[in-house]
C-alpha positions as CSV (number, residue, x, y, z in Angstrom):
1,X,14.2,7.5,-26.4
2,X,11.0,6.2,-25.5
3,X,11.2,3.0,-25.9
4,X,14.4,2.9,-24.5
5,X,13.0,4.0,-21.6
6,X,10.3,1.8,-21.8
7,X,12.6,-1.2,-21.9
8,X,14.3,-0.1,-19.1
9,X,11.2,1.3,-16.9
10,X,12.9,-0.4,-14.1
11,X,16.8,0.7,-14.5
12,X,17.7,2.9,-11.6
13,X,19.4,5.3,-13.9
14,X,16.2,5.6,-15.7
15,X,14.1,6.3,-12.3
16,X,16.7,8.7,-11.3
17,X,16.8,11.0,-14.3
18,X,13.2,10.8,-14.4
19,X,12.7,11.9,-11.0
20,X,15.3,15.0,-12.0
21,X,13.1,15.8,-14.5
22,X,10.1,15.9,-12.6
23,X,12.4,17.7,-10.0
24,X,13.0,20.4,-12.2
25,X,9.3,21.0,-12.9
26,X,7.3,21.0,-9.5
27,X,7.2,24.0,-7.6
28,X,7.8,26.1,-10.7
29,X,4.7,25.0,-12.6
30,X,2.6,27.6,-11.8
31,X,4.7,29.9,-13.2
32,X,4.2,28.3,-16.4
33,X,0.3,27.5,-16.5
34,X,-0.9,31.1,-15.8
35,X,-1.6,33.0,-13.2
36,X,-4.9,32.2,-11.6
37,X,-8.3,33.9,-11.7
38,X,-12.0,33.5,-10.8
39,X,-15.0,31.5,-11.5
40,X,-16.8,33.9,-12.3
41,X,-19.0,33.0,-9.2
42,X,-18.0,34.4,-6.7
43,X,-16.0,31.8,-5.1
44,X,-12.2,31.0,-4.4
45,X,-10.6,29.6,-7.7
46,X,-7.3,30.3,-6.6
47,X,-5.5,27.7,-4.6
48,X,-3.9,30.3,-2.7
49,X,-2.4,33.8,-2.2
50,X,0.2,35.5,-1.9
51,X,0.5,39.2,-1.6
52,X,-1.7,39.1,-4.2
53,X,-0.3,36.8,-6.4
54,X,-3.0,33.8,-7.6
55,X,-1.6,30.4,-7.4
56,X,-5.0,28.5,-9.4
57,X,-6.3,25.1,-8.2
58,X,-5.5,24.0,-11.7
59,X,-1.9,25.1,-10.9
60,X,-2.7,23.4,-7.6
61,X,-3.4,19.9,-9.0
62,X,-0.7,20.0,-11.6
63,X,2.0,20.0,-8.7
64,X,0.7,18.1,-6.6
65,X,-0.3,15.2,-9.2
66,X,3.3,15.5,-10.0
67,X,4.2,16.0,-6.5
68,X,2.4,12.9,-5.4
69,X,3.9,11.0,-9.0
70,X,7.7,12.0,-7.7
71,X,7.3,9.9,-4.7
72,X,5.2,6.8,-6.0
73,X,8.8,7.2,-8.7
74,X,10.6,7.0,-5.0
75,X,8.9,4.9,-3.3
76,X,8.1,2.1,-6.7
77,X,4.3,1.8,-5.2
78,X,1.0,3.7,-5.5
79,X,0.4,5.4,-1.9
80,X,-2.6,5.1,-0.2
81,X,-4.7,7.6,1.0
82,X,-3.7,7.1,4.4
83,X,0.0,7.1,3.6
84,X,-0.4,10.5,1.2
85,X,-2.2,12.2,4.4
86,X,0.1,11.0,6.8
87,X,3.6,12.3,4.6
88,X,1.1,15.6,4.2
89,X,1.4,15.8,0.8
90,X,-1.4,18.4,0.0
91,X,0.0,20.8,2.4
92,X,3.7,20.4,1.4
93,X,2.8,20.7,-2.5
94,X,1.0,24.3,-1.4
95,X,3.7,25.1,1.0
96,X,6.4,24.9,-1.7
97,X,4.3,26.6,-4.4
98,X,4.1,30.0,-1.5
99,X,8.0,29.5,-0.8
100,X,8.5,29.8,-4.3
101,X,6.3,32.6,-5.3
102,X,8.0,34.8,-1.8
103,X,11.4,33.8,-3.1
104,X,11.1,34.4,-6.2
105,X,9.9,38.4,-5.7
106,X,12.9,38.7,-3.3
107,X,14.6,37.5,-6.2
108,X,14.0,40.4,-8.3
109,X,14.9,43.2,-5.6
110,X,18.0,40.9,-5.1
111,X,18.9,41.5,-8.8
112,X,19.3,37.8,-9.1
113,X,19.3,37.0,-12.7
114,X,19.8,34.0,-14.9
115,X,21.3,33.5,-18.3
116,X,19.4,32.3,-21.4
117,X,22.9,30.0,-21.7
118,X,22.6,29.0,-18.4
119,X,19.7,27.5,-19.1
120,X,20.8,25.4,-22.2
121,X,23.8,24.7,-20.6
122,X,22.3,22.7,-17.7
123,X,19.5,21.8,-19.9
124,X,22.4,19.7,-22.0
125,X,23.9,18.3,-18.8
126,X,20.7,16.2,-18.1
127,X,21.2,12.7,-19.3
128,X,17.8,11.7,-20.6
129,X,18.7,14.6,-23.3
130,X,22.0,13.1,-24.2
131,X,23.4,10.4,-26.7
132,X,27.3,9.0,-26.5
133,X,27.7,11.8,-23.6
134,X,26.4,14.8,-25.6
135,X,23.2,16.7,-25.9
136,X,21.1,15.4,-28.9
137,X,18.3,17.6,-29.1
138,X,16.4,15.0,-31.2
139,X,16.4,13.2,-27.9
140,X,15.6,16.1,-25.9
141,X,12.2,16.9,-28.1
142,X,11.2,13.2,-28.0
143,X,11.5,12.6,-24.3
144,X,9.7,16.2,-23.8
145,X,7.2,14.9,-25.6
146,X,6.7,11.3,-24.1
147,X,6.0,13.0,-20.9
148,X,3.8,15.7,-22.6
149,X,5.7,18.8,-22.0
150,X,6.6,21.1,-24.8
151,X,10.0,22.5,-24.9
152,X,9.2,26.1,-24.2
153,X,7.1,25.3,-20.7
154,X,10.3,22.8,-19.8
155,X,12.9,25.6,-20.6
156,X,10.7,28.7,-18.5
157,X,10.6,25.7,-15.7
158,X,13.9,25.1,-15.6
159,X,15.2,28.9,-15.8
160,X,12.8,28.9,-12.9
161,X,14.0,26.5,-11.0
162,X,17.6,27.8,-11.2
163,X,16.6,31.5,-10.4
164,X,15.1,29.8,-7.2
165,X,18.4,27.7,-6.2
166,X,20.5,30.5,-7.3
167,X,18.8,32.1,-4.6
168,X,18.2,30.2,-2.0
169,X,22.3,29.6,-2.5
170,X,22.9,33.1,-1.7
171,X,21.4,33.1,1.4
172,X,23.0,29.9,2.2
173,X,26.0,31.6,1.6
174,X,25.7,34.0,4.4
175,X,25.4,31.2,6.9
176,X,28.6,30.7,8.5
177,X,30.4,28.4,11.6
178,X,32.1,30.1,14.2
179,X,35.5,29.1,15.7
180,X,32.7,28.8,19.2
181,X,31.1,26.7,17.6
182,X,33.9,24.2,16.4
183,X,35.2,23.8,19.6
184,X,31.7,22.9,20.9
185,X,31.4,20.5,18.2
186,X,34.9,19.0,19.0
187,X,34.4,18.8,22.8
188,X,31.0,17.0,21.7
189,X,33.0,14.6,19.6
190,X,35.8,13.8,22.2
191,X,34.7,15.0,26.2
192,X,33.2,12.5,28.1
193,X,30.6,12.9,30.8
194,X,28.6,11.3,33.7
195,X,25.2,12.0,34.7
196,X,23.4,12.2,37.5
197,X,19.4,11.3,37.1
198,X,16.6,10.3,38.9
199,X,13.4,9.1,37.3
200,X,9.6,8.7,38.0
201,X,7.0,6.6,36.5
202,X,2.9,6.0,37.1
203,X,3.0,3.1,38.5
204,X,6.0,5.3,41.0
205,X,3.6,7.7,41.9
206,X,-0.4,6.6,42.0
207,X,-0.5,5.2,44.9
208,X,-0.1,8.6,46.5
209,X,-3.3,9.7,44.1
210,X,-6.4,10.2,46.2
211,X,-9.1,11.2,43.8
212,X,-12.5,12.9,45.4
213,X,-16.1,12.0,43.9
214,X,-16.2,15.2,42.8
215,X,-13.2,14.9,40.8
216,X,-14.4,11.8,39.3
217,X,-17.3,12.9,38.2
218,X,-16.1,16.1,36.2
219,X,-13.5,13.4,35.1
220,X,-16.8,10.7,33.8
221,X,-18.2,14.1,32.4
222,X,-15.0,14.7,30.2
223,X,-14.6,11.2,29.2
224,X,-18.1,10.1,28.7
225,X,-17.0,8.4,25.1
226,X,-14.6,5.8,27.4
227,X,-17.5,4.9,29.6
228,X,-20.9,4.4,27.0
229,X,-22.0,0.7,26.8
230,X,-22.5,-0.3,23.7
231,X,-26.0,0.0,21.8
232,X,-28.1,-3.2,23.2
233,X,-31.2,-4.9,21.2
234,X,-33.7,-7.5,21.2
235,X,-35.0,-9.0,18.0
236,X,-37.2,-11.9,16.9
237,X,-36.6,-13.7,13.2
238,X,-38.0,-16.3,10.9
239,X,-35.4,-18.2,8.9
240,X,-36.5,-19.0,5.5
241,X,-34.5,-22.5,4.0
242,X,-34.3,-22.5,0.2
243,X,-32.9,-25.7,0.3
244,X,-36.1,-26.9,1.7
245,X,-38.1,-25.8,-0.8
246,X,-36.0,-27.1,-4.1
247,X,-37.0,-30.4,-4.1
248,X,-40.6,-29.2,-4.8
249,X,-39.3,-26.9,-7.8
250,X,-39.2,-27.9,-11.2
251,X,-37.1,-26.7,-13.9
252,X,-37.2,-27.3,-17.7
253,X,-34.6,-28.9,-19.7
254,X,-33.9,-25.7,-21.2
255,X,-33.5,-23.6,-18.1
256,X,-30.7,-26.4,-16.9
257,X,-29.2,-25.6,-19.9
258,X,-29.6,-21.9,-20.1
259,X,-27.8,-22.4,-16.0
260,X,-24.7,-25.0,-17.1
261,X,-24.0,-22.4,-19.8
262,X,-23.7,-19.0,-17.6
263,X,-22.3,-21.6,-15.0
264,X,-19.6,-23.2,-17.2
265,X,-17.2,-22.5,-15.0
266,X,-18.4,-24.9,-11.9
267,X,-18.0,-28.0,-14.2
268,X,-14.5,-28.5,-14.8
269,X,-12.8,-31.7,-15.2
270,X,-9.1,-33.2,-15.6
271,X,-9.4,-32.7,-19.3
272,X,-11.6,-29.2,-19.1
273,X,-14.7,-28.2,-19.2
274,X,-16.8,-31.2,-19.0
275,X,-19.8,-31.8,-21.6
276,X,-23.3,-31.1,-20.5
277,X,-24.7,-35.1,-20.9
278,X,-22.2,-35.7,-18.6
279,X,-23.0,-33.4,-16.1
280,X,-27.1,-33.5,-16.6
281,X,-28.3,-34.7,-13.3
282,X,-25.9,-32.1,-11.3
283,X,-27.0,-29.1,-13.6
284,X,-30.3,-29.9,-13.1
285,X,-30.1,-30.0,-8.9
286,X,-27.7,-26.6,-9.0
287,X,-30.9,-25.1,-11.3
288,X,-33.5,-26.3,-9.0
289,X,-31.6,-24.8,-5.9
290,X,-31.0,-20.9,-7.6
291,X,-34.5,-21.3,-8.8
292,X,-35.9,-21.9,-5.3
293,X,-33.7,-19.6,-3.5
294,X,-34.4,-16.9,-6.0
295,X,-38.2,-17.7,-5.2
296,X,-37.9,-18.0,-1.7
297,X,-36.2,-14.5,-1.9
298,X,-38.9,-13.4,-3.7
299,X,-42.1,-14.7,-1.4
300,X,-39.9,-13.5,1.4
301,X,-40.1,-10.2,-0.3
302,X,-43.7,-10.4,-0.8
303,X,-44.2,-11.1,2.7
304,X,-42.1,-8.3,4.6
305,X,-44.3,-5.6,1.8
306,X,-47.2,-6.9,3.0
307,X,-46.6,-7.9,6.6
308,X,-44.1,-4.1,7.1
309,X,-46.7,-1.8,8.4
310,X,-48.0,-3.5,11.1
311,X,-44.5,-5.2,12.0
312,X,-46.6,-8.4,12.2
313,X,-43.3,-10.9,12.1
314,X,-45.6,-13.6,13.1
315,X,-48.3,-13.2,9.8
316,X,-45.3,-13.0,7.7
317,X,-43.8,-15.9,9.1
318,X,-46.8,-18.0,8.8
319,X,-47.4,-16.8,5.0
320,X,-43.9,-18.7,4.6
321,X,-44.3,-21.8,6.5
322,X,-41.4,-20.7,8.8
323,X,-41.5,-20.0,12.8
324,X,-40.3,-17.0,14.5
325,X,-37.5,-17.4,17.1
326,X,-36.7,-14.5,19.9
327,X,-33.7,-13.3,21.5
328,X,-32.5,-11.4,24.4
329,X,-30.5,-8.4,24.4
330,X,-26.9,-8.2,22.7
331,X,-24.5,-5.9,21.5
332,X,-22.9,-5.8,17.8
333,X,-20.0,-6.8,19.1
334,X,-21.3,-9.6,21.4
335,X,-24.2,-11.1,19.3
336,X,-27.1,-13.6,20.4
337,X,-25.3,-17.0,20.1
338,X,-28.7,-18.0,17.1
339,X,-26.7,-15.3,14.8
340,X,-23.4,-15.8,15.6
341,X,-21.8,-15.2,12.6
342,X,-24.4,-13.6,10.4
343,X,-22.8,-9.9,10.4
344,X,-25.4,-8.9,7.3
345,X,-28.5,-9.8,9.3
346,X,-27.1,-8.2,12.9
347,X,-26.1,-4.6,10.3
348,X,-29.8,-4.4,10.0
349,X,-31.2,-5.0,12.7
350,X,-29.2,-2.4,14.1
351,X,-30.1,-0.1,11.9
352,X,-33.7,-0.9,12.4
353,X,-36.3,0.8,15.0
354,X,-38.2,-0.7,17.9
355,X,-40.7,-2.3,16.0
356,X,-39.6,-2.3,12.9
357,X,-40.0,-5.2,10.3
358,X,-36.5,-5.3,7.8
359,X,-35.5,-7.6,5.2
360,X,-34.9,-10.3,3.7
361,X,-31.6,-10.6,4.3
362,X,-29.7,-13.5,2.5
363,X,-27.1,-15.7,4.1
364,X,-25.5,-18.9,3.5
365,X,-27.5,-20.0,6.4
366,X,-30.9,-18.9,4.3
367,X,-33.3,-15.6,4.1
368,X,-33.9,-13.8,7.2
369,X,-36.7,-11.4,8.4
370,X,-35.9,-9.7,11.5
371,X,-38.4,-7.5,13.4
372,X,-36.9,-5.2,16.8
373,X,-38.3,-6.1,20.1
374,X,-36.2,-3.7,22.3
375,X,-33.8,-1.4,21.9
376,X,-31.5,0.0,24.7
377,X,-29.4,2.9,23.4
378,X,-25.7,3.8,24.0
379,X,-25.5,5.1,27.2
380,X,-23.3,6.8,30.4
381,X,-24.0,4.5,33.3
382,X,-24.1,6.7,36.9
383,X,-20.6,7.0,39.1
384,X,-21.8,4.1,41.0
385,X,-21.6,1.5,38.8
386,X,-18.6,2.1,36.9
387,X,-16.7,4.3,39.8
388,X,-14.2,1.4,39.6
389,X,-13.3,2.3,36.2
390,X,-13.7,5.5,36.2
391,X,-11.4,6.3,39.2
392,X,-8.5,3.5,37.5
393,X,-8.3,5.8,34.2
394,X,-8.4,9.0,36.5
395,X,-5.6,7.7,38.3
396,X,-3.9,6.9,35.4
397,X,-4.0,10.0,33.9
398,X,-2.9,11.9,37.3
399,X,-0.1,9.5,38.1
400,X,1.7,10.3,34.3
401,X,1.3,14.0,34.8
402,X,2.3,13.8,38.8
403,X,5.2,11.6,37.5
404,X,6.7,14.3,35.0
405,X,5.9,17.4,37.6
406,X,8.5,15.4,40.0
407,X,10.5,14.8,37.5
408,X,10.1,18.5,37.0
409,X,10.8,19.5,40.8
410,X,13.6,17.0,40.9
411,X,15.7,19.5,38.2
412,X,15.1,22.3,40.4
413,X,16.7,20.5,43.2
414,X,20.1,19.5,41.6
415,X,21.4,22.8,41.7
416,X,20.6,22.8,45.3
417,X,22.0,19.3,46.2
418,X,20.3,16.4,48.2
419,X,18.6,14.9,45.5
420,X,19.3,11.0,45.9
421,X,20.3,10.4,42.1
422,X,21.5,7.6,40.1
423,X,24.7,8.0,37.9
424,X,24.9,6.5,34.5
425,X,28.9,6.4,34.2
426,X,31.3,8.4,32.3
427,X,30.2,8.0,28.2
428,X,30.7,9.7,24.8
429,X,29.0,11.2,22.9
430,X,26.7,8.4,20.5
431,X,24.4,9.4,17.5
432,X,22.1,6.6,18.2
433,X,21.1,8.6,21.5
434,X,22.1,5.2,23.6
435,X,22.7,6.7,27.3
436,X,23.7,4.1,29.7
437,X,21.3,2.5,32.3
438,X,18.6,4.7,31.0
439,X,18.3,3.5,27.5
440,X,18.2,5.1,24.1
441,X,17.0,8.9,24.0
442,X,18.9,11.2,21.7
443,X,17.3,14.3,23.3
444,X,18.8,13.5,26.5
445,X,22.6,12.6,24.6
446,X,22.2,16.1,23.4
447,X,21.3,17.8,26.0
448,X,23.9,15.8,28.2
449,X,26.5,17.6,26.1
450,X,25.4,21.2,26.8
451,X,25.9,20.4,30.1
452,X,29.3,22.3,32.0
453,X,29.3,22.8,35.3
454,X,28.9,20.3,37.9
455,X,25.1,19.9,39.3
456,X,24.0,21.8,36.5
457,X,20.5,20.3,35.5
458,X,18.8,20.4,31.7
459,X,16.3,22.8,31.2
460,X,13.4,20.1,30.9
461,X,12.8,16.1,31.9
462,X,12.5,13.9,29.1
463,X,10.4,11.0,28.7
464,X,11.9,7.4,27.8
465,X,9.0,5.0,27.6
466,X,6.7,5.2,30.1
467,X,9.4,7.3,32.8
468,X,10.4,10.5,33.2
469,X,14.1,11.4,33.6
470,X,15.7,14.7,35.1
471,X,19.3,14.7,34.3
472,X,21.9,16.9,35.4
473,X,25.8,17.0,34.9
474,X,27.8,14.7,37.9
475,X,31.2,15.3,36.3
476,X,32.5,16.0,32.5
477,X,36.1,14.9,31.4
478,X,37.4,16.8,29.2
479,X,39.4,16.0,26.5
480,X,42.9,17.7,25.4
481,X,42.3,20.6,22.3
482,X,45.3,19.3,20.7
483,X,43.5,17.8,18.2
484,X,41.3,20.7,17.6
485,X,43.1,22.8,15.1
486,X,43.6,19.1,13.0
487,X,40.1,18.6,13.0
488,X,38.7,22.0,13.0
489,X,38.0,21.7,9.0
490,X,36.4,18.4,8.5
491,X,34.3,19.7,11.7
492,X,33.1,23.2,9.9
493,X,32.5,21.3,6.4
494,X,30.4,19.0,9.0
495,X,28.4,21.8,10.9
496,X,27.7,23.8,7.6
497,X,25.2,22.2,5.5
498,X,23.1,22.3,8.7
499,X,23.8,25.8,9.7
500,X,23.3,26.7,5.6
501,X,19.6,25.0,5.9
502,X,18.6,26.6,9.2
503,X,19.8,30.1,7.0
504,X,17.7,29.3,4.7
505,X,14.6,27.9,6.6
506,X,14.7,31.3,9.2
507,X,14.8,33.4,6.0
508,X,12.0,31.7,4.2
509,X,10.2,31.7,8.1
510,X,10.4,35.6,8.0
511,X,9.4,36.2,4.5
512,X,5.9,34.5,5.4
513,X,5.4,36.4,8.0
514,X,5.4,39.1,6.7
515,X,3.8,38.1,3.8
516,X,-0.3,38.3,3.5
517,X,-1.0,34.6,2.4
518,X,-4.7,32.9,1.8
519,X,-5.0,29.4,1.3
520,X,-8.1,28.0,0.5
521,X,-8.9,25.2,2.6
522,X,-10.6,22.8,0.2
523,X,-7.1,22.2,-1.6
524,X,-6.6,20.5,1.8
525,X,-9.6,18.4,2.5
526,X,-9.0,14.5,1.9
């Protein structure tokens, strides 16, 4: 079975069974593993709590390696850290293993109970167990073992996992659709409406803003980050030339032929590697120029050790035969034009002192020593030279929150009448949230459809892009009910999945809180 699957590692039906199998063994794991306990030093071994039972961090990682493996399965790529924080993957692995440990002790004063035949019986039902269509339990102990499970940890997992959907089915079970309800759904389906709206933007609005120096400065003080200039400095370098220096550097014959043999590479021809004779004379130069940048490195070296304490750029420069060139102040961002381009030498002077000697630093360009002349540190400038700035963000942040409180008055106002409003034309209801002349929004499609009574405003504006939109009900044409008690079925086996879920999800809600749950934050560090 192995191999097979090994064959077929990229066969949908194999992904698919694999990812039941895995299925069937997160969440219940920890039931299987043990039961947590302590380090015997005093600190939290557990991954969590709940009402006093441990889930481990070994329990932990086992799901959520598993966890994480299900959706790389999903998703046919290794996610990145970024992607695995952003899907919340830590936090959903421990958020099932609580669920399951809470839902599982309602089980028991449920009396829920599952069968040891139960258990085969679905056990035999999985494909990756089953040869010609019927279980082969030869199958079933080799594919157990390829993924390193042992049958007696897969069997408790899966009884597990069944005791947990058997009850989580129950509860669904109690979650029903009322004949309210259908109608609201069919009316949704079939009534049409028109709505009145009016909408406000920033750019609407700020010109009405009048912002105080008082305000502007409490707004500089909260903001200070959006206003720094940038660290500023000064440095003078020597630039040391390798190159310069080769032609007066000798190398042996067998130090050329110790560099084309660790260098083999660089001497390729049509036909391959090319023999050393024929390469000699370009062996030799490539030698000579390693050997005098390694020694140019080297005196560089020498010099900055000896030269360091005093920051004496200028004796270190003259022990090299090199001169010492100065700049004025730049930014990392907005370098002196002389280094343009030589990110390595500007990281260190940076992260030099006033007055500090640093390197050498090699480039392409050569071996740089660098010594700080100034140094101007990130800073706030005062009101008055960036007021301009200052009092555009302010704005800016004013008009968008002066925009939605109109948009907010404006609802109030609808019920009153007088509010010069916009109509989008009569529409149906569309899943993709497309309202005419305002754009796509699906919280304002649903919304629109609670709507009744003429005038009558939603209970909050919405935002679509930059603008905010109060909407209230101009007219709704209503369609004919004759087609209600047709469709009332198909629109009950439509509404109940969702109302089964939220049954579920409300239940689980109340079971945490009540519940006395400690999760230890390292499980969800990054």
């Amino acid at each position: 079975m192995l191999g097979v699957m090994r064959k077929y590692k990229q066969s949908i039906v194999i992904k698919v069974v694999f990812i039941v199998i895995v299925l069937s063994f997160i969440g219940t794991i920890f039931l299987v593993w043990g039961k947590g306990g302590s380090d015997g030093r005093g600190g939290k071994s557990y991954a969590a709590t709940v009402n006093g039972t441990k889930i481990s961090l070994e329990e932990f990682q086992k799901s959520y390696y598993r966890t994480r493996g299900l959706y790389e399965q999903i998703y046919g790529r290794s996610l990145t850290p970024e992607i695995e924080k952003q899907m919340g993957i830590k936090k959903l692995t421990i958020d099932t293993l609580i669920d399951n440990v809470l839902i599982l002790d309602e089980s028991k004063k449920m009396g829920i109970k599952v069968k040891k035949d139960d258990v085969a019986a679905e056990i035999a039902k999985i494909p990756a167990f089953q040869r010609n269509g019927a279980f082969d339990f030869g199958i079933y102990q080799q594919t157990l073992k390829a993924n390193r499970i042992t049958p007696k940890d897969f069997e408790e997992s899966q009884e597990q996992e069944m005791l947990l959907q058997k009850t989580r089915n129950k509860i669904k079970e109690s979650a029903t659709v009322t004949d309210a309800e259908v109608k609201d759904a069919y009316k949704k389906q079939n009534d049409k409406v028109n709505l009145a709206y009016v909408s406000f933007s920033p750019a609407d609005v700020k010109g009405s803003i009048k912002l105080t120096d008082q305000e502007l400065t409490s707004y500089l003080q909260d903001h200070q980050n959006e206003f720094k200039t940038p660290e500023q400095i000064s440095v003078a370098y020597t630039l040391v030339s390798p190159a310069q220096a080769a032609g007066n550097v000798s190398v042996s014959p067998e130090e050329v032929q110790t560099y084309y043999q660790k260098n083999i590479d660089r001497y390729q021809g049509k036909g391959g590697i090319l023999p050393f004779a024929e390469v000699k004379d370009k062996a030799t130069a490539d030698a000579q120029k390693q050997k005098a940048a390694k020694e140019a490195y080297e005196k560089a070296a020498t010099a900055v050790n000896k030269f360091k304490a005093n920051g004496d750029l200028d004796g270190a420069a003259a022990s090299l035969g090199s001169k010492v060139e100065k700049t004025q102040l730049f930014t990392a961002k907005a370098p002196a034009a002389a280094l343009a381009g030589e990110s390595e030498v500007i990281a260190r002077a940076f992260a030099l002192k006033q007055g500090e000697l640093g390197g050498p630093v090699e480039t392409a360009k050569g071996i740089y020593l660098v010594k700080v002349l100034d140094k101007k540190p990130s800073a706030v400038p005062p009101l008055a030279q960036i007021k301009g700035a200052v009092e555009a963000k302010a704005i800016a942040i004013k008009a968008a929150d002066l925009a939605k409180k109109k948009a907010e008055e404006a609802l109030a106002q609808f019920a009153k009448g007088g509010v010069a409003a916009k109509e989008t034309g009569s529409f149906g209801y569309a899943p993709t949230g497309q309202v005419p002349t305002i754009g796509a929004s699906p919280e304002i499609m649903e919304a629109a459809f609670t709507l009744n009574a003429p005038n009558q405003a939603a209970k909050q504006p919405f935002k679509v892009g930059d603008r905010w939109y109060a909407v209230a009900l101009k007219s709704r044409t209503e369609a004919p009910l004759t087609g209600l008690a047709k469709d009332s079925g198909s629109i009950k086996a439509a509404l109940l999945p969702k109302k089964q879920q939220e049954a579920l999800d409300k239940w689980v809600k109340d079971l945490r809180s009540k519940a006395k749950i400690d999760v230890n934050p390292l499980v969800l560090q990054d």
